[in-house]
C-alpha positions in Angstrom: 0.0 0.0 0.0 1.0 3.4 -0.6 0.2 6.8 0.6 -0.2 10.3 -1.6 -0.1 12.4 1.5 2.4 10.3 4.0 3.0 13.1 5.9 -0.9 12.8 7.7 0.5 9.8 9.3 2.6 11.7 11.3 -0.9 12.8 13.5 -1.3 9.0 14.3 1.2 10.1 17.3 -2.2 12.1 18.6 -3.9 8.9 19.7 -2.0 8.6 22.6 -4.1 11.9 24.2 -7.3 10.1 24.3 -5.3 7.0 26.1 -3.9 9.1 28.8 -7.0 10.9 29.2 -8.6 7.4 30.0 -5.7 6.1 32.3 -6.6 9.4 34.3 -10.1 8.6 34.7 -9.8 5.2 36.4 -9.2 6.3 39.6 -8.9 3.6 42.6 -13.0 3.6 44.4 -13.3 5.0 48.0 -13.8 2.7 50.7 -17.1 3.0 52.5 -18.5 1.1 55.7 -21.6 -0.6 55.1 -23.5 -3.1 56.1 -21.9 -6.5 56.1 -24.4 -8.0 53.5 -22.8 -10.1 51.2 -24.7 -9.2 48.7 -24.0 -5.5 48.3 -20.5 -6.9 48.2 -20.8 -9.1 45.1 -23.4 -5.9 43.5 -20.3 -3.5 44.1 -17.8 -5.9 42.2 -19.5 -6.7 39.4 -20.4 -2.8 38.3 -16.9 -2.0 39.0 -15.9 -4.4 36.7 -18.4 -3.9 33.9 -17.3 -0.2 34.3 -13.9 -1.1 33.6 -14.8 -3.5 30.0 -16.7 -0.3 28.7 -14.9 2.2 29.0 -11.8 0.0 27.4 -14.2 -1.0 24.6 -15.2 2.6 24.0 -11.4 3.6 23.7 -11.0 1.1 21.6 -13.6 2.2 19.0 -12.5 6.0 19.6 -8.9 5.1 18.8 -10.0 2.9 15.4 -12.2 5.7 14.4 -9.4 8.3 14.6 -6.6 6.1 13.5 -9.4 5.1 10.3 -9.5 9.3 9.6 -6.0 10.0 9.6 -5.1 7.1 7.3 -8.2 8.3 5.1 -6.6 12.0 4.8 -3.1 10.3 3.9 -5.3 8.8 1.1 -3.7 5.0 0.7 -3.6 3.4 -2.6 -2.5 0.2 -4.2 -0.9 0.3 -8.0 2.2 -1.4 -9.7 5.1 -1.1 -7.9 7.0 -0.3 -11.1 4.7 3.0 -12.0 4.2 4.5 -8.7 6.2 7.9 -8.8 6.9 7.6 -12.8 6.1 10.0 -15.3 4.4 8.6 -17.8 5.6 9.3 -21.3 3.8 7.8 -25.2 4.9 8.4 -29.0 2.0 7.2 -30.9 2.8 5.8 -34.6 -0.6 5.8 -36.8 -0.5 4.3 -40.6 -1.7 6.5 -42.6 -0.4 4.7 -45.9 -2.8 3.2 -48.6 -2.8 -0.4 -47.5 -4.7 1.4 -44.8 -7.5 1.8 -47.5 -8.8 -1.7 -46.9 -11.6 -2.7 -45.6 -11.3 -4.2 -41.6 -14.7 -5.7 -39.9 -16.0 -2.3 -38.6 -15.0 -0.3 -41.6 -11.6 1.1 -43.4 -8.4 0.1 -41.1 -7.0 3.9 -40.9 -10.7 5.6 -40.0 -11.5 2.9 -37.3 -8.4 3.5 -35.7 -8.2 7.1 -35.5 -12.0 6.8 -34.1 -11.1 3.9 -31.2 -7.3 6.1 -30.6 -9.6 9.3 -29.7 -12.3 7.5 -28.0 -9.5 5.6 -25.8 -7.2 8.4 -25.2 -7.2 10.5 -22.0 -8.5 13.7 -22.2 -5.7 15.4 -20.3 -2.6 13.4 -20.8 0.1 14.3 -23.1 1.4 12.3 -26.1 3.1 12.4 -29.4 1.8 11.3 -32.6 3.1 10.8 -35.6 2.6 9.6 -39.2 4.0 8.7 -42.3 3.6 12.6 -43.5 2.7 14.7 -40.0 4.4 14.8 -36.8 2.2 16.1 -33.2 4.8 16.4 -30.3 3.8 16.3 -26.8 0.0 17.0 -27.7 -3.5 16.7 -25.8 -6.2 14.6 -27.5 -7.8 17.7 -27.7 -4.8 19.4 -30.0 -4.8 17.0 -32.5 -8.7 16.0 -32.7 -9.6 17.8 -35.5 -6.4 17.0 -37.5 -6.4 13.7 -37.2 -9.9 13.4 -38.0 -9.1 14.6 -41.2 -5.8 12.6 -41.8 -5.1 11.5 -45.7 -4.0 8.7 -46.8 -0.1 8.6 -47.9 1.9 7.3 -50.8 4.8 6.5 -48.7 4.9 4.3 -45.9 8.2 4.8 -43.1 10.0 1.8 -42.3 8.6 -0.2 -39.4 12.0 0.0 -37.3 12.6 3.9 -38.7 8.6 4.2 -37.3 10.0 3.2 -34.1 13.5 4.7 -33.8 11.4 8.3 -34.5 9.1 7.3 -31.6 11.9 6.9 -29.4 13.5 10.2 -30.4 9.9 11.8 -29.5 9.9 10.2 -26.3 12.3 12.7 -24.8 14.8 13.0 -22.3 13.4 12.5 -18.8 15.0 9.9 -16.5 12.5 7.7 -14.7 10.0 8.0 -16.7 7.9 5.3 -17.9 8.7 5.0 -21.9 6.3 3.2 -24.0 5.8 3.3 -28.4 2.2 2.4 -29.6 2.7 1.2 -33.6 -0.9 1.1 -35.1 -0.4 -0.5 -38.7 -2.0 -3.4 -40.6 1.8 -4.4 -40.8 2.2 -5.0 -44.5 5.0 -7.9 -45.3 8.0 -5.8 -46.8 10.8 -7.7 -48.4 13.1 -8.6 -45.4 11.4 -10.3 -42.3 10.3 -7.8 -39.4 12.3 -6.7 -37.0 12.5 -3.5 -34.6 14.9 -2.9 -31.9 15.4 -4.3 -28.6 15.5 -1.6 -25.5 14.6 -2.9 -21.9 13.9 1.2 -20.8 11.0 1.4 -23.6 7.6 -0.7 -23.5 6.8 -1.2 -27.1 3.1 -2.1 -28.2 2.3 -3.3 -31.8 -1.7 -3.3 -32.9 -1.6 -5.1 -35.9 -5.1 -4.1 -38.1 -6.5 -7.1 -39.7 -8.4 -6.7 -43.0 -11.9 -8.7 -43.8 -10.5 -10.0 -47.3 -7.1 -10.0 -49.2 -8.5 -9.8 -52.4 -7.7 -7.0 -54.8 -6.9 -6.1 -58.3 -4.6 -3.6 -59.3 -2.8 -1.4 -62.5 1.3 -2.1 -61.8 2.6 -0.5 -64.5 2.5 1.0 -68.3 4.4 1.7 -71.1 4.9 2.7 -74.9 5.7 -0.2 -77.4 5.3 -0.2 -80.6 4.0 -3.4 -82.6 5.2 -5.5 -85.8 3.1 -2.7 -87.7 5.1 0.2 -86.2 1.5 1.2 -84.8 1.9 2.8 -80.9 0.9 0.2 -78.1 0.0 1.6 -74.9 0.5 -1.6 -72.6 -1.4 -1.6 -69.3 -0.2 -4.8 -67.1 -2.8 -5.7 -64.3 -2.8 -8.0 -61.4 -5.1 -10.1 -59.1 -4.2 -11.5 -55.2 -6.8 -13.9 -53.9 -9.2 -13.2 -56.6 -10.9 -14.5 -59.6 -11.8 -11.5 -62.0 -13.8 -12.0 -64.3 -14.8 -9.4 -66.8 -13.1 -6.6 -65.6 -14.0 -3.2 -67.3 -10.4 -1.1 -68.4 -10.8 2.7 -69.7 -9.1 4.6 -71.4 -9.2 8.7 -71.2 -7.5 11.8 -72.8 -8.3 14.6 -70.1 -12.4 13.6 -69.5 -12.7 12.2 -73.4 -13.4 8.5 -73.2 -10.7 7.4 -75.8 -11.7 3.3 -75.9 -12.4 0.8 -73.3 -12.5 -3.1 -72.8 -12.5 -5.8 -70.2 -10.1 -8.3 -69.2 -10.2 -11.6 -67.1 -7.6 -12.8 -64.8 -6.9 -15.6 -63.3 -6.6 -16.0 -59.2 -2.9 -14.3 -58.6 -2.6 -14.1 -62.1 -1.0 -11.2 -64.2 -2.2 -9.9 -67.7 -1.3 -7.4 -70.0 -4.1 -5.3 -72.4 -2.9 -3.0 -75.4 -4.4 0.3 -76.5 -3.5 2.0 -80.1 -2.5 5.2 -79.3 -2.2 8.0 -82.1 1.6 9.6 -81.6 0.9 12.2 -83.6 -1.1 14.0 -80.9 -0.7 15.1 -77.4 -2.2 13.2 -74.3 -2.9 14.0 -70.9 -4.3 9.5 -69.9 -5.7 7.9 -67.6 -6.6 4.3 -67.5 -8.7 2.8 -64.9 -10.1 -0.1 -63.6 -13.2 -1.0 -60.9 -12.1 -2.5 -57.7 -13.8 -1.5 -54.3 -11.1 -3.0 -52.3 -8.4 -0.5 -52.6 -9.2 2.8 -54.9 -5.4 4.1 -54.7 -4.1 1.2 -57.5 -7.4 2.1 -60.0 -6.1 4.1 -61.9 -2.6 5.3 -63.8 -2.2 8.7 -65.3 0.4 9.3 -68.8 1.4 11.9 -70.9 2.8 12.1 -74.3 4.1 15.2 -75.3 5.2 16.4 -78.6 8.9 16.0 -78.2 11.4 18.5 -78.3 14.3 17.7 -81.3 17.5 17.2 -79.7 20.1 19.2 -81.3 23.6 17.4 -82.5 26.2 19.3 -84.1 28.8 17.0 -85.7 32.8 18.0 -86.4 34.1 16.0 -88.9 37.5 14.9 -91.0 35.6 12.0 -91.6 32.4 10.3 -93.6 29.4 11.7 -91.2 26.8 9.5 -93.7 26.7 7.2 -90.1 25.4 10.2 -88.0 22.9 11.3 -90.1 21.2 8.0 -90.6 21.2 7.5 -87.0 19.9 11.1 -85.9 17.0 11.3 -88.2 14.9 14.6 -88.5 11.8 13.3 -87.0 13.8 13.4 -83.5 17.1 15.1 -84.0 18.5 18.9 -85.3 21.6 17.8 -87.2 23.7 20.2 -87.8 27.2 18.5 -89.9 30.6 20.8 -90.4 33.9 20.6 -90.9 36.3 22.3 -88.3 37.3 25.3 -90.6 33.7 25.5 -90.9 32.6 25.6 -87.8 30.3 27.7 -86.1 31.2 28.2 -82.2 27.7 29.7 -81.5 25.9 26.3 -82.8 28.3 24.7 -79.7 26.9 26.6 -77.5 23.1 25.8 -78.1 23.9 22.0 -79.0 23.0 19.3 -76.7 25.3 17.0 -78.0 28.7 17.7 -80.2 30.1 14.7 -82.3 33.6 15.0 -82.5 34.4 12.9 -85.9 37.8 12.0 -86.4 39.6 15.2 -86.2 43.3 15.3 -86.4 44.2 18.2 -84.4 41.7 19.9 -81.5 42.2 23.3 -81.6 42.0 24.9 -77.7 39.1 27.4 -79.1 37.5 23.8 -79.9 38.8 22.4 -76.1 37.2 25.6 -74.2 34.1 25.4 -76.2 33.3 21.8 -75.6 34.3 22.0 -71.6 32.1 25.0 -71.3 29.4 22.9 -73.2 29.7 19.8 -70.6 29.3 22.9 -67.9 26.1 23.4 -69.2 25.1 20.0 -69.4 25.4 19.3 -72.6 27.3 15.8 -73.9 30.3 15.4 -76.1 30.7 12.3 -78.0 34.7 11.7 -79.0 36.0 9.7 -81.9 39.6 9.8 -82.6 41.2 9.8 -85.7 44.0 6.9 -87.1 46.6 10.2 -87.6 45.7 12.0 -84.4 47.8 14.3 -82.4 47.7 12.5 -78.9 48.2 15.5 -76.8 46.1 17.3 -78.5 42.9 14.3 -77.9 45.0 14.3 -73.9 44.2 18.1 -74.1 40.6 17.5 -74.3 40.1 14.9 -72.2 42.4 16.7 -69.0 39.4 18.4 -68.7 37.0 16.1 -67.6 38.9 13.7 -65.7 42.3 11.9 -64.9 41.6 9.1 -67.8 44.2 9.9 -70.6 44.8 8.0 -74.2 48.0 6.6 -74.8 49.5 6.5 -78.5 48.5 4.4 -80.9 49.1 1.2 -81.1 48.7 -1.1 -84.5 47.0 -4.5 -83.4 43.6 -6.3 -84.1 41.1 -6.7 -81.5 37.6 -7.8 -80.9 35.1 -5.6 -79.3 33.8 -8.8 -77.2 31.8 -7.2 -74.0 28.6 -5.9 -73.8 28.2 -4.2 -70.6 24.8 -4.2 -70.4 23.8 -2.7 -66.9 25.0 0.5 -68.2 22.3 3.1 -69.0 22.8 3.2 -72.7 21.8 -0.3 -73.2 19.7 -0.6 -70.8 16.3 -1.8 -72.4 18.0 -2.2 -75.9 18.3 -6.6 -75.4 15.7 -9.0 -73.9 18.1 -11.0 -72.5 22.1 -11.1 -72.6 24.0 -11.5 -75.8 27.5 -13.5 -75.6 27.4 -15.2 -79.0 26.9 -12.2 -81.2 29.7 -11.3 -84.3 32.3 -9.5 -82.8 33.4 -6.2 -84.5 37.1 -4.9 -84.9 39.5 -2.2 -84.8 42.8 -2.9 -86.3 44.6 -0.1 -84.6 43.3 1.6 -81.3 44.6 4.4 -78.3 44.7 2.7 -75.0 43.3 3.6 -72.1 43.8 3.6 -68.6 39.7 4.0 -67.5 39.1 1.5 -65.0 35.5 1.7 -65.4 32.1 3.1 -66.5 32.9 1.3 -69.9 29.8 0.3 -72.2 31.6 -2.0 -75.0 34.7 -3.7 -74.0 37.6 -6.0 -76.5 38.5 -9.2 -75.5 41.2 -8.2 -73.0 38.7 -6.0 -71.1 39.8 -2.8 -71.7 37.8 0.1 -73.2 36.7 0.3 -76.9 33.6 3.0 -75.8 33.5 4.3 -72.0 32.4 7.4 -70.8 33.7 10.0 -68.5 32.2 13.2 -66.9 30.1 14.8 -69.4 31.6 12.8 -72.8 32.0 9.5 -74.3 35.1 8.6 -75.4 36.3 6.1 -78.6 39.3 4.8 -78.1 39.7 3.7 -81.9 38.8 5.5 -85.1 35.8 3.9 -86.3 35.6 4.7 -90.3 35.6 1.4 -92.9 39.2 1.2 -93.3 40.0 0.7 -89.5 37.1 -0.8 -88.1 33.4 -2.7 -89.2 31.8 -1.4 -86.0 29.6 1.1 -88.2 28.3 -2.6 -89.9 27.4 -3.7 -86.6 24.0 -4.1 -84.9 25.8 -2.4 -82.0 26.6 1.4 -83.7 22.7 2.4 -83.6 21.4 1.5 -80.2 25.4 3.2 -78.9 24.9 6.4 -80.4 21.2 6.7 -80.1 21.0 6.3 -76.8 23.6 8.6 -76.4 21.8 11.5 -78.8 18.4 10.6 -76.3 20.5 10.6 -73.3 21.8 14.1 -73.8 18.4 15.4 -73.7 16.1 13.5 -70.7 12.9 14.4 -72.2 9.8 13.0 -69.9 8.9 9.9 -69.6 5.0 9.2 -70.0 5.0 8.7 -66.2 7.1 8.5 -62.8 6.7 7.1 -59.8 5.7 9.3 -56.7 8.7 8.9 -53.8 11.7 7.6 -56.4 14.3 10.3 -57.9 12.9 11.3 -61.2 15.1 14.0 -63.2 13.9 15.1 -67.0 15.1 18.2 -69.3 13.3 20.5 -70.5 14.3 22.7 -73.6 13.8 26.1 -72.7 16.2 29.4 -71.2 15.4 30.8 -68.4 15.9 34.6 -67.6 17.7 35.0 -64.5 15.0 35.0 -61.9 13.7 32.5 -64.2 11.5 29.4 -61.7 9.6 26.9 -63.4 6.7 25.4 -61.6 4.3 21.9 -61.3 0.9 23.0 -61.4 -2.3 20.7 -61.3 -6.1 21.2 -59.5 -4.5 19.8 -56.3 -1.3 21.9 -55.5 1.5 23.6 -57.2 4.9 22.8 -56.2 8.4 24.6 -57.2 10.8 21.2 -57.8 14.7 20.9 -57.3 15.8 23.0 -60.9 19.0 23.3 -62.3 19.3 26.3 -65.3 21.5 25.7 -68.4 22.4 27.6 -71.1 19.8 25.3 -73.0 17.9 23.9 -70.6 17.1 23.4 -67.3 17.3 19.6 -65.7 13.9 18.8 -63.3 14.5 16.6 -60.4 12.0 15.0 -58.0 11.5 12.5 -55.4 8.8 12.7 -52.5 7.6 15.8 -54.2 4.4 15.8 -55.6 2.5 13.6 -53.3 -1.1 13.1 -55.0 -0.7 11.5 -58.5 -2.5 13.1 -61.7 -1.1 15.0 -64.5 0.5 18.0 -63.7 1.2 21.1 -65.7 4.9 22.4 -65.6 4.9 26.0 -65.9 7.2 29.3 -66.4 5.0 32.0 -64.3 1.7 30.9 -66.3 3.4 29.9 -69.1 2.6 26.4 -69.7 5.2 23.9 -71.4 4.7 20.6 -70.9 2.6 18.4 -68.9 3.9 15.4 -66.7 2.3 13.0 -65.0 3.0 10.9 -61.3 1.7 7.7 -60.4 2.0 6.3 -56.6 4.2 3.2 -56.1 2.0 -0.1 -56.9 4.3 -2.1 -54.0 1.7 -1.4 -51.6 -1.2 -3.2 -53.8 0.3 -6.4 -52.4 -2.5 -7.4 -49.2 0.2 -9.5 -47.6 1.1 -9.1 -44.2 3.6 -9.9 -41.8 2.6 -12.6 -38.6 3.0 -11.2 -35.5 3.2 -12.4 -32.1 3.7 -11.1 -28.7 7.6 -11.6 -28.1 10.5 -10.0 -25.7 10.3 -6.6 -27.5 7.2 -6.0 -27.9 3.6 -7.3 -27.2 0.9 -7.5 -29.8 -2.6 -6.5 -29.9 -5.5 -6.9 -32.3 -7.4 -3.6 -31.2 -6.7 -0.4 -30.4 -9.1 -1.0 -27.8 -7.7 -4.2 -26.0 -4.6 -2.3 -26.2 -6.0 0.8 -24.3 -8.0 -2.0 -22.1 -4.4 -3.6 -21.1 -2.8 -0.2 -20.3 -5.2 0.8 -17.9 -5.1 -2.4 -15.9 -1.4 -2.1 -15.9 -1.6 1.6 -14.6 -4.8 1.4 -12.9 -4.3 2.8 -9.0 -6.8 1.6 -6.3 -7.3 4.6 -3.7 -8.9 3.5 -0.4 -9.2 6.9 1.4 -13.2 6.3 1.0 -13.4 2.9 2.8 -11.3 4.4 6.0 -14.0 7.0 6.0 -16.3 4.6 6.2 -14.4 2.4 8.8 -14.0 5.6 10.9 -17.9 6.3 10.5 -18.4 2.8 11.0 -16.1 2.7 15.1 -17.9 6.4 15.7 -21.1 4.5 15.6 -20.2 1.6 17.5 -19.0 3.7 20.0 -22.2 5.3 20.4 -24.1 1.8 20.7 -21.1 0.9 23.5 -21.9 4.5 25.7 -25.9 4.1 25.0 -26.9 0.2 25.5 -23.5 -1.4 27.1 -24.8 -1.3 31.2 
C-alpha cells in the first residue's frame, strides 16, 4: 500500500491523548463502611468491573475511528510497484499509408483507428503522434482532434523500425519515466522479415489491423511499345491477389474524353497485359482505370505524351558523317554537320550533344568550347582519328577527368563485351547476348579507364567508355579501320547517347523515387519553373542551363495526376505521377507477442491492457467509512452497554 499524502501519518502520534485521558479517569474507588451484607459486596464488584470492560471498549472504537480518519486523509492506494512515482511518457505511430484503404470488420483500417485512438485516449494526458507525413509532439487529445480526424492517406509508408526509432527520439529525455511506443499499422510484409529494436527502458506495443479480405486487383505499370506494324501500343499490365476477376471493365481517357475501353479476365494471382492504339501524332494527358472497391489508390494510372522537343547534334568532322545522319533522323534530332574550318562556335553553344568525328588536331578554341558545353550540361561524343595528335585528344580529355589516351598502337582486337547494366543499353536486349559477331579495330589508343565502360575487347579494356560529361572512342571507327559502323551495336550506342543528352519526360514517374527530365527552354535570371495541377502547385529541385534546365524529383508531388509544368503561367509541358503499386500487395507480416514487444488486435484491447497495468486503487473512502463505522459503534457501547 501506498500513501499520496504520508506526511498525515505523522498525526497517528495524537492517539495517545485520548489514552492518557482514560488512564486518568480510572481512579482507585473510596472505601465505604456498610453493612456487612454479602450481597452488596458481590453488587459492588460486578459494576466496578463492567465499568472497567466499557470504558476499554469505548477507547477502543475512539482510537480505530481516529486512526481510520488520519489514514483516510493520507489517502492510501494500491498500484504497480513499477509505476508509482513515474512519469508517464507515449509516441503514438498511426499508418496513414494506402494499405490502410482496406476494408477491416467495422469499416476502413486507418478511419476505425483514428475513431477507437480518440475515444481511448485520456482527455488530459500528453502524447506524441506521428505519421508517415505529419508529426504532433507532446500534444493533448484535444490538440490534434480535428487534425487527425481529417488525416489522408499517404503514398509513402516509413520503415517499421525507422517508425520506431522516431518514436523513441519523441519520447524525450526525462530519466525515470515510464517509456512506451504504440505502432498502429495493418503491418504490410516488406521484403526482409520484421524486426525493430530491442530496449529494456521502452515498452513497445504493436496493434496489428487485420483486413476482412485479401483480395484485390490492381494497374502495376505502363508503357509505350510499338508493334510489328510500327502502330503505338499503350501496354497496361494488371494483377489479381486472392481473386478470380472475371470481366473486368479497363478505360481509357485523354483529359475527361473516353478514348476506348475493354475488359479483361484474370486468373486467381494471375498477371495480364491489355494494349491500347495510341495516335503519336497528338498530345495526351491519360488515364486508365479499372473497378475495384477494395483498394481505390491502384485504379487508376495517369500518362502523358508530349510532342517531343528535337535534340540538337552538331557534328565536327574529318571523316564520312553519312553514319550520323542515318542514325539522328529529323523526325527526332536537329543535325547540324561541319567541318572544323567550318565551324560555327555559336551552334556549340546551343547544341546538346557535339560529335567530334575523327579530327586530327583539337584546336584549344575547340577544347574551351566543348568544356564550357559539358558545364552546361550538354554531352560530347569523342571519336579519334588513325593520324591524331595524342596530346592534343589528352588536351581535351584533361578536362573532364584523370583518364588519358596513350599513342597508338597497330593491333587487331575484338570488341567482345557488352556491358549491359550501363544506361545506354539498358532496355536495348531482352536478355544477354555473348554469341553475337564480334566487330574490330585494327589499330586503337589505350586507355587507362578503369570503369564506366559500355563496350569492351577481349582483354577487357575500353573500346567505348564514358567519363564526366563525354563519351570517349578509343579507336577511329571509319571502314578502313574498323566494321563497327556494320554492326547491330553502332545504332542502339549512339542513339542512346543523342536521347541521353536530352532527358525528355517519360510518360509517367513514380511518386517517392528520384525522377530527373530536361526541359528545352532558357530561363531569364529570376527564371523558376513550376508543377501545377487542380490539387497543389509545387516549385521542384531545378537546375538552369544555357539550353535547358534539368527537373529533379523525389517525394515531391504527393497526389498522382497530371501535372502542368509551368514558367509564371506559361505552360510547357505536362507530366504526370503515379503512386508506387508495392503497396497493392495485401500480404502481411505474422506477428506475435515476443521479448520486445507485445501485440494487440485492437486499439481497444490495447487501451483495455494499459489501464489495468496503470490502474491505481485509492482507499481513502473505505477508512471514511471504517472511521464512520467505530464512531457508531461507539455510540451503541456508551448508549446500550450497562
Amino acid at each position: 500500500m501506498h500513501f499520496k499524502h504520508p506526511e498525515y501519518l505523522y498525526a497517528l502520534i495524537a492517539l495517545i491523548i485520548p489514552i492518557l485521558v482514560h488512564l486518568f479517569q480510572l481512579r482507585r474507588f473510596q472505601k465505604v463502611a456498610f453493612t456487612n451484607v454479602e450481597f452488596l459486596k458481590k453488587v459492588t464488584l460486578q459494576t466496578r468491573k463492567s465499568s472497567q470492560i466499557k470504558k476499554w471498549l469505548t477507547l477502543l472504537a475512539r482510537l480505530m475511528a481516529l486512526a481510520a480518519l488520519i489514514i483516510a486523509f493520507a489517502q492510501p492506494f494500491a498500484a504497480n510497484q513499477e509505476i508509482v512515482g513515474k512519469q508517464s511518457e507515449t509516441a503514438i505511430y498511426l499508418d496513414n499509408s494506402f494499405s490502410m484503404q482496406a476494408r477491416g470488420a467495422k469499416g476502413p483500417l486507418l478511419q476505425r483507428a483514428v475513431q477507437e485512438l480518440l475515444s481511448n485516449l485520456p482527455d488530459d494526458e500528453m502524447f506524441s503522434l506521428f505519421t508517415n507525413t505529419e508529426t504532433f509532439k507532446d500534444v493533448t487529445k484535444k490538440d490534434i482532434q480535428n487534425d487527425v480526424l481529417q488525416l489522408e492517406h499517404s503514398s509513402s509508408q516509413m520503415d517499421y523500425a525507422a517508425a520506431y526509432l522516431k518514436g523513441k527520439q519523441l519520447l524525450g529525455r526525462i530519466p525515470e519515466s515510464l517509456k512506451r511506443v504504440i505502432m498502429i499499422s495493418d503491418f504490410q510484409q516488406k521484403e526482409e522479415a520484421f524486426s525493430i529494436p530491442s530496449d529494456s527502458d521502452t515498452s513497445t506495443s504493436l496493434v496489428q489491423l487485420q483486413p476482412v479480405t485479401n483480395q484485390n486487383i490492381s494497374i502495376d505499370s505502363l508503357f509505350l511499345q510499338r508493334n510489328t506494324n510500327n502502330e503505338l501500343m499503350l501496354n497496361l499490365i494488371v494483377s489479381t491477389i486472392d481473386i478470380n476477376a472475371e470481366n473486368i471493365p479497363v478505360a481509357l481517357y485523354n483529359d475527361e474524353k473516353l478514348m476506348a475501353k475493354t475488359s479483361i479476365s484474370i486468373p486467381k494471382n494471375g498477371q495480364i497485359t491489355t494494349q491500347f492504339r495510341i495516335d503519336d501524332a497528338i498530345k495526351i494527358n491519360g488515364k486508365v482505370s479499372i473497378e475495384d472497391p477494395a483498394l481505390s489508390f491502384d485504379n487508376s494510372r495517369y500518362f502523358t505524351i508530349n510532342i517531343p522537343e528535337k535534340i540538337k547534334v552538331v557534328a565536327i568532322n574529318e571523316s564520312d558523317d553519312n553514319f550520323i545522319k542515318n542514325i539522328y533522323t529529323p523526325d527526332k534530332f536537329t543535325v547540324i554537320s561541319t567541318t572544323i574550318t567550318a565551324l560555327d562556335y555559336n551552334d556549340i553553344s546551343t547544341a546538346n550533344l557535339v560529335i567530334i568525328n575523327e579530327l586530327k588536331q583539337l584546336p584549344i578554341p575547340l577544347v574551351n568550347a566543348l568544356k564550357s558545353l559539358a558545364d552546361q550540361g550538354g554531352t560530347i561524343c569523342f571519336i579519334p582519328s588513325e593520324e591524331g595528335n595524342i596530346s592534343s585528344y589528352q588536351q581535351l580529355l584533361s578536362r573532364f577527368s584523370p583518364e588519358v589516351l596513350f599513342p597508338k598502337r597497330t593491333q587487331e582486337k575484338k570488341i567482345t563485351t557488352i556491358h549491359f547494366s550501363h544506361p545506354v543499353f539498358r532496355g536495348v536486349f531482352d536478355k544477354k547476348i555473348s554469341n553475337f559477331q564480334y566487330p574490330k579495330v585494327n589499330s586503337y589508343f589505350p586507355s587507362n579507364t578503369t570503369g564506366n565502360s559500355i563496350l569492351s575487347y577481349e582483354d577487357g579494356s575500353p573500346f567505348l567508355f564514358k567519363t564526366i560529361g563525354m563519351y570517349v572512342f578509343t579507336a577511329a571507327i571509319n571502314t578502313k579501320n574498323s566494321n563497327f559502323k556494320n554492326s547491330p551495336l553502332i545504332v542502339p550506342a549512339l542513339y542512346n547517347i543523342g536521347k541521353q543528352s536530352l532527358q525528355s519526360s517519360d510518360i509517367s514517374y513514380i511518386i517517392g523515387q528520384t525522377n530527373t527530365y530536361d526541359v528545352p527552354i532558357v530561363l531569364g535570371q529570376d527564371g523558376i519553373l513550376s508543377l501545377a495541377s487542380d490539387q497543389e502547385r509545387i516549385i521542384p529541385l531545378q537546375q538552369s542551363f544555357a539550353n535547358k534546365v534539368r527537373i529533379t524529383t523525389d517525394d515531391s508531388p504527393d497526389k498522382a495526376g497530371i501535372y502542368t509544368l509551368k514558367n509564371d503561367q506559361k505552360s510547357i509541358q505536362n507530366v504526370s505521377y503515379n503512386y508506387d503499386s508495392q503497396e497493392s500487395s495485401l500480404q502481411y507480416y505474422h506477428l506475435t507477442t515476443t521479448d520486445t514487444y507485445q501485440v494487440h488486435d485492437s486499439v481497444v484491447s490495447l487501451f483495455e491492457q494499459l489501464r489495468e497495468e496503470t490502474s491505481v486503487n485509492e482507499f481513502w473512502k473505505w477508512f471514511v467509512i471504517f472511521a464512520l463505522l467505530f464512531l457508531f459503534i461507539e455510540i451503541l457501547l456508551l448508549k446500550y452497554l450497562k
